[in-house]
Structures are given as structure tokens and as C-alpha cells.
C-alpha positions in Angstrom: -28.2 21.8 3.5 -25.8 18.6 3.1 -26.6 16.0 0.9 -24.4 12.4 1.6 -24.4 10.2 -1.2 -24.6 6.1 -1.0 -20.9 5.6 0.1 -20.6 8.7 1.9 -23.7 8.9 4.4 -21.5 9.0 7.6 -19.4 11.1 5.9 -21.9 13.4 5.0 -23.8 13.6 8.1 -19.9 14.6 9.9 -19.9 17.1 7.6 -23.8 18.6 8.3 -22.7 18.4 12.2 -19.6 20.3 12.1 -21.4 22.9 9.6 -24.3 22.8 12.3 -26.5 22.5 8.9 -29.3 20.2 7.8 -28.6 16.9 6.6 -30.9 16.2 3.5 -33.4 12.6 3.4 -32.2 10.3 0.5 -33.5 7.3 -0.5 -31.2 5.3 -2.7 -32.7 2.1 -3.8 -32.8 -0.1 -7.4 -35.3 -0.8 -9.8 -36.1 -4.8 -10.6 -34.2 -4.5 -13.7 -31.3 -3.1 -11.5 -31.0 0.4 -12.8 -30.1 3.2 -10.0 -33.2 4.9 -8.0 -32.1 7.9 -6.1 -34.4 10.4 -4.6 -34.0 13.6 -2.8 -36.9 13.9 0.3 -36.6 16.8 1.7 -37.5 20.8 0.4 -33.9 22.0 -0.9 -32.3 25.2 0.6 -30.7 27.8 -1.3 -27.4 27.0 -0.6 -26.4 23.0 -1.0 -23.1 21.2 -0.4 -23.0 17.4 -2.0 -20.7 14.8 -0.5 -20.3 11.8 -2.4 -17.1 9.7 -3.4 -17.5 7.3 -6.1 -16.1 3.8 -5.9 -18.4 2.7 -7.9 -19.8 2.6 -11.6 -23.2 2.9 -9.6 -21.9 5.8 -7.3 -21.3 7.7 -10.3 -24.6 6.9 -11.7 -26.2 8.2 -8.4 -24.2 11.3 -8.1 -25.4 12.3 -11.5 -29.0 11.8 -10.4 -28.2 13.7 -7.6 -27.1 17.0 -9.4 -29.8 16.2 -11.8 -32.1 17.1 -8.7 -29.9 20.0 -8.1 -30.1 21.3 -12.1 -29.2 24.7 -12.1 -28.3 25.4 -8.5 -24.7 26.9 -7.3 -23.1 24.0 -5.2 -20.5 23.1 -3.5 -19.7 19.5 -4.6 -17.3 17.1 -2.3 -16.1 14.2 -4.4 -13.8 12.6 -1.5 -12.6 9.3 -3.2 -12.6 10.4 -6.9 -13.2 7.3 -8.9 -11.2 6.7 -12.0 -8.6 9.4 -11.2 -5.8 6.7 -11.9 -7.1 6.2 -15.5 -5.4 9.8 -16.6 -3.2 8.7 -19.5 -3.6 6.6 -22.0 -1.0 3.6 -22.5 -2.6 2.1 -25.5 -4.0 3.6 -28.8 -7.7 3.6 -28.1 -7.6 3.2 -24.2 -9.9 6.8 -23.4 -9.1 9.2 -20.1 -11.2 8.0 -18.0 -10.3 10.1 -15.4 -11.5 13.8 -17.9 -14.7 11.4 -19.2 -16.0 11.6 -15.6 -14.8 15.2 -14.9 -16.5 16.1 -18.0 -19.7 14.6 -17.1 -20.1 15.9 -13.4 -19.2 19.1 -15.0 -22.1 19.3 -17.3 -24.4 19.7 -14.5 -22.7 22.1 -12.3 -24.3 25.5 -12.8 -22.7 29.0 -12.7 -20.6 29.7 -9.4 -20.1 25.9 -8.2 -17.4 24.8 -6.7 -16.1 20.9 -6.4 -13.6 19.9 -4.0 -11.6 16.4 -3.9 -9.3 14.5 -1.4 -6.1 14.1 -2.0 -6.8 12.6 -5.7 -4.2 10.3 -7.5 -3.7 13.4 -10.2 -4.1 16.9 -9.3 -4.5 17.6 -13.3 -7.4 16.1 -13.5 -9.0 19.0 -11.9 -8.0 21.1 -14.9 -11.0 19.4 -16.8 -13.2 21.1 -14.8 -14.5 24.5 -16.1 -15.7 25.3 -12.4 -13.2 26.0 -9.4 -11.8 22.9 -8.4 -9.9 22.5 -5.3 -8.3 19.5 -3.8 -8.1 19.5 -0.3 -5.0 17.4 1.7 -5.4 14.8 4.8 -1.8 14.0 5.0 -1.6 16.5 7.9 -5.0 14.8 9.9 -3.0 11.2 9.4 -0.1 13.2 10.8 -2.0 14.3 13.9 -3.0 10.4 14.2 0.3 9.2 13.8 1.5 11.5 17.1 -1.1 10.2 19.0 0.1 6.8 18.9 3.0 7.3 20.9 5.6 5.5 18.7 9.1 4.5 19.5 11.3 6.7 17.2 9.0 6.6 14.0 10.1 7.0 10.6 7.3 8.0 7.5 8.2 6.1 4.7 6.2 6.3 1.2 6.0 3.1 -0.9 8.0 4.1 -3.9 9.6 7.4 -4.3 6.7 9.0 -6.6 4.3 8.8 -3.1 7.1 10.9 -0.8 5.3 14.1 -0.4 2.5 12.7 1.4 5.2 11.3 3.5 7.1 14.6 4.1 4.3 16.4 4.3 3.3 14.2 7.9 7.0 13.8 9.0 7.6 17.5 8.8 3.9 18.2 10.6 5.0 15.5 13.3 8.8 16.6 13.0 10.1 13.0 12.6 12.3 11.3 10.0 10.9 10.2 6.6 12.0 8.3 3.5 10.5 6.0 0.6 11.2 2.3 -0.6 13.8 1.6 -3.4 13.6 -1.0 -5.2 16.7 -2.9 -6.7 16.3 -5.1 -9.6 19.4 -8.1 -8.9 18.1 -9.9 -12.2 15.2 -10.5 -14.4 13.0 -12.2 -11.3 14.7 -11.0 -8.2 13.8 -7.8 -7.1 14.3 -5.7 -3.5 13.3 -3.0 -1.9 14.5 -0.9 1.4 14.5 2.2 2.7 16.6 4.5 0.3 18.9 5.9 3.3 17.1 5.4 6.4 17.7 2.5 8.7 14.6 1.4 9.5 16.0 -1.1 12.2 15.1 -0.8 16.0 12.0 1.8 15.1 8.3 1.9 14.4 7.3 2.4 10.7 4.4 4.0 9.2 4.1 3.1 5.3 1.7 6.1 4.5 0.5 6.5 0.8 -3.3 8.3 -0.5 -4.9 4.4 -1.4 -5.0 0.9 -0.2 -6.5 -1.2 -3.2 -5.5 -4.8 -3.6 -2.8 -4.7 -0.7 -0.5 -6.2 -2.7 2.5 -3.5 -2.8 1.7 -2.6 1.0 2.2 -6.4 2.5 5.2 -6.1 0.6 6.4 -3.3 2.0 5.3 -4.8 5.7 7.6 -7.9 4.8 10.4 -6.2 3.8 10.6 -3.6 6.4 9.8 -6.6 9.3 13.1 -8.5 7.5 14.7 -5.4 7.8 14.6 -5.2 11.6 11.8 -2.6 12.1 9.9 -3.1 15.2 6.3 -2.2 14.2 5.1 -1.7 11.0 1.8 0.7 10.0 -0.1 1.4 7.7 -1.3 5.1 6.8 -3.6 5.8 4.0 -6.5 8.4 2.8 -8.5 6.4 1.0 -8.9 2.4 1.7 -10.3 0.8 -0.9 -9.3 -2.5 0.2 -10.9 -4.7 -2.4 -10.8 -8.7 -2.2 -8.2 -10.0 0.4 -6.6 -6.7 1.0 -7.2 -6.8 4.8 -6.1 -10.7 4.7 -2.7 -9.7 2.6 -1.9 -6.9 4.7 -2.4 -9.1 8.3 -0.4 -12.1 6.7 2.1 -9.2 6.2 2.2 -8.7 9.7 0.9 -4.8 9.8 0.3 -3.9 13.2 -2.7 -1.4 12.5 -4.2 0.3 9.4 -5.0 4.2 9.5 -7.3 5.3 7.5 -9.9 8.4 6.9 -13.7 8.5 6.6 -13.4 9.6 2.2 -14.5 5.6 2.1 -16.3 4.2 4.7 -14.6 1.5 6.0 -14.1 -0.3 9.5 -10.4 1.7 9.5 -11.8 4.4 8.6 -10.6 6.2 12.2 -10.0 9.8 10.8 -12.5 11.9 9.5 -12.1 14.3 7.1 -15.5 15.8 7.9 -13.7 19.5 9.8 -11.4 19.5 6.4 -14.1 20.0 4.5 -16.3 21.6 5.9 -13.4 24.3 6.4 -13.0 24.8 2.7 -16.9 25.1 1.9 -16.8 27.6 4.5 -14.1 29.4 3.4 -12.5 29.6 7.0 -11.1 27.6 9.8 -13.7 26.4 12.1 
């Protein structure tokens, strides 16, 4: 059986119809004082896969609920968008780890045998504060298979700063195309640039791929730079699109000829599914 959770009911139902398994009833409403109602309708099987990212305080309050239900089952649990995976160090004395709090909670309620599963997460070590297995699975290679299908004129991958590149290599190599990452040059206290690091971006389509979208701030950027630079079409690639305010504004402004996106957020770019990924790893073997 496949539960979805709030944000991921598309994705969860992708995920029921490639496992060719049952696709629980939900109901996920509020109470008048606001407080989280989630309810699971239908008889549970033995075995249970849960899929629910988190983008929210309230999606995290839900999931909880949700393996509250599940109390002392083995399951599989999917966390495709793992909220608060950025909050992994602290800065400032008294600033917690976010990212462990809420690996340490979902923890709690995982019995004996599960398994949890994220997609591509900001921090791989936050998996580490999980005393179950915990896998994360990579959709650079399904954004790769995208990317190919676009026909492009002599594409180049290039990652936003150099700390993003492996995403980037990862797709170039699947596509067998160049790739490369921004650099940015600091000319004086106010003036900064950024290019290509040794590509020459001029002439050729450009795919800026990274694993988020939030405020599209660094991305239109990136899209003004690259434009400037002589590039003849500029993408955008990305797993997980949060896309919050006036990112979609920003990132048109820009001058971004198309955003690709997966399904680990449900958004209307949300092209690529990442429903066969996982349902390969709860199976244990390619579909």
C-alpha cells in the first residue's frame, strides 16, 4: 500500500501505479483552531511505503500523524523534498540543527526494519541521524534524460557556483556534453562577476542545473549573466522547485527560456517524475 502525503498526492499516486499497488484514502483537513487533522481511510496492508516531502511546518506535522497511524509497522518512508536539510550547521551560538531535530523526530516513530529514502537532499550527513537505513536516491540522471530530449544546440551543464558541480557532471557525463560552474570575481567591495570558469558559453544553449529553486534570486542572475555573455538559450534544471514569492517572475525577467523541474514538489514545472526512481529503490530492483 502507498500512502501520499498533502504535498505529495500526485507524487504518491505515480508511485502506487508504477508499483501496481494500492494507493491508500487520506483525508487531510484542519480543525477551527487550525491545528493539523490527518486521517488514514482505508484497512492498512502489511507492507506500507509513505511518500511525503515536507515544505512545510504543517507537512511535517502531518507526516508525524501519519507514522503515528503506522506506530510500530516496518515501512518504507519517501521524504522527496526534505525540509530543513539546509539548516545543518549552526552559525551562531544558540542557532539548533534543524536539519538532525527533524531526523530525530521522524526517527522516533520508525519501527524495527524501516527504511527512509530522500531526493537528492542539500546534505547527505544528515542521513547519519537516522538510526534506520537511510538512502538518498539521485534525479540528476532523469534531468539528464530531459535535457537530451530537448534537442539543444551544442549544450553546456553549468552548476551555479562550484560547490553544486556534481549534479552538473553527473548529467553532462550521462548526456556526454560539456559542463562547468559559475565563478564569481569580486572587482571591489560592491562589484562582483560571475562567468563560466573555463567554458565559453557564447554561441550555445545553457542549462543552469542545481537540486533547488527557492527565491530565484541566484538563478536570474546566472540567466543575466550567461545572456550578456553571448549564450543563445538559457535553462533552467532543478530537483526540487520551491519557487517561493516572485521566483517564477525573477527567473522570466531573467530571460530563462524554460524551467525543468521533477515531481519531489508539485509544481506546474514539475515535468519529470521521480515516481520509477523510487519505486526502484523500495523494490529493491529495476523495474
Amino acid at each position: 500500500m502507498i500512502i501520499g502525503g498533502p504535498s505529495s498526492q500526485l507524487l504518491g499516486g505515480r508511485v502506487a501505479a508504477a508499483l501496481d499497488e494500492e494507493l491508500a484514502l487520506c483525508e487531510y483537513s484542519s480543525f477551527p483552531d487550525g491545528e493539523a487533522y490527518t486521517q488514514v481511510s482505508s484497512d492498512l496492508d502489511e507492507e506500507i511505503t509513505v511518500v511525503c516531502s515536507t515544505p512545510s511546518d504543517r507537512d511535517i506535522i502531518q507526516l508525524l500523524q501519519i507514522l503515528d497511524v503506522l506506530r510500530g509497522r516496518r515501512i518504507d518512508l519517501v521524504v522527496p523534498y526534505f525540509g530543513y536539510a539546509r539548516q545543518d550547521k549552526q552559525f551562531k551560538p544558540g542557532e539548533p540543527l534543524s536539519a538532525r531535530a527533524m531526523a530525530v523526530a521522524i526517527d522516533a516513530f520508525l519501527a524495527e526494519g524501516s527504511r527512509v529514502y530522500t531526493v537528492n537532499i542539500h546534505d547527505r550527513s544528515v542521513l547519519n541521524n537516522f538510526r534506520h537505513l537511510a538512502m538518498d536516491l539521485d534525479a540528476a540522471p532523469l534531468l539528464a534524460d530531459e535535457i537530451r530530449a530537448m534537442g539543444l544546440h551544442d549544450p553546456v551543464i553549468i552548476s551555479p557556483d562550484k560547490g553544486a558541480i556534481r549534479m552538473a557532471r553527473v548529467a553532462a557525463e550521462r548526456i556526454g556534453v560539456d559542463y562547468d560552474y559559475l565563478e564569481k570575481t569580486r572587482h571591489s567591495g560592491t562589484v562582483v562577476s560571475m562567468a563560466p570558469k573555463e567554458i565559453d558559453a557564447s554561441g550555445r544553449d545553457v542549462v543552469v542545473l542545481d537540486d533547488m529553486i527557492a527565491t530565484g534570486g541566484t538563478m536570474a542572475q546566472a540567466i543575466s549573466i550567461l545572456r550578456d555573455n553571448g549564450a543563445r538559450r538559457v535553462y533552467l534544471g532543478s530537483v526540487h522547485p520551491v519557487l517561493t514569492g516572485s521566483a517564477v517572475l525573477k527567473l522570466c525577467r531573467a530571460g530563462v527560456e524554460a524551467i525543468i523541474a521533477t515531481d519531489t514538489l508539485e509544481k506546474a514545472v514539475s515535468t519529470v517524475s521521480v515516481a520509477g526512481l523510487i519505486a526502484e529503490a523500495v523494490r529493491g530492483k529495476p523495474l
